[in-house]
Residue, then its C-alpha position, 0 to 999 in steps of 0.5 A: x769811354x767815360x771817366x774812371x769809374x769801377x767798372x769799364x762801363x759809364x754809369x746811367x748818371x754819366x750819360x742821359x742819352x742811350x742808343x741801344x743797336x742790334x747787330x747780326x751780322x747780315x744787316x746793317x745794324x738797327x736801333x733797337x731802343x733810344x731814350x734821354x733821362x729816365x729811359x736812357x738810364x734803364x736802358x743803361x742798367x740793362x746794359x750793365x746788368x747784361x754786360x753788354x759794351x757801353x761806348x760814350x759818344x755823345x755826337x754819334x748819339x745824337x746822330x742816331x736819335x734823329x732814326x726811329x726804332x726799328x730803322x736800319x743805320x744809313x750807310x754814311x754811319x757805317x764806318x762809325x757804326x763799325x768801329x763801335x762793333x770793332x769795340x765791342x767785339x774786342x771787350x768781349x773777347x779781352x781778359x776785361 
């Protein structure tokens, strides 16, 4: 995660790249949007607005623009990918 803020999300002026992936549990997980600046920032409100798991890694971001939307995680990313959802998952059913 980021620095400390008031909420357990990083905030759309920590972060000026964004990833979002879709996961449903029976195909590897796919980019369903990705931007930098502007759009980055949208893409984290909606995010935060939806309360939808924010997690801050800058490498793994960078890794994931070179995919096109639509396109499916390659299985070298799996493991990462995977302690993402692990995350995700975990937020989800926490008293957070």
């Amino acid at each position: 995660m980021s620095t400390h803020n008031s909420t357990p999300f990083p905030t759309a002026q920590e972060l000026s790249k964004a990833v979002a992936l879709f996961y449903d549990g029976e195909q590897a997980p796919t980019v369903l949007a990705k931007g930098e600046d502007d759009l980055a920032a949208q893409i984290l409100a909606l995010a935060n607005e939806h309360s939808i798991p924010i997690c801050n890694n800058p490498a793994l971001v960078d890794l994931l623009n070179l995919l096109e939307v639509g396109d499916h995680i390659p299985k070298e990313l799996y493991t990462a990918i995977a302690h993402i959802i692990a995350f995700a998952y975990n937020l989800k059913t926490s008293d957070f």
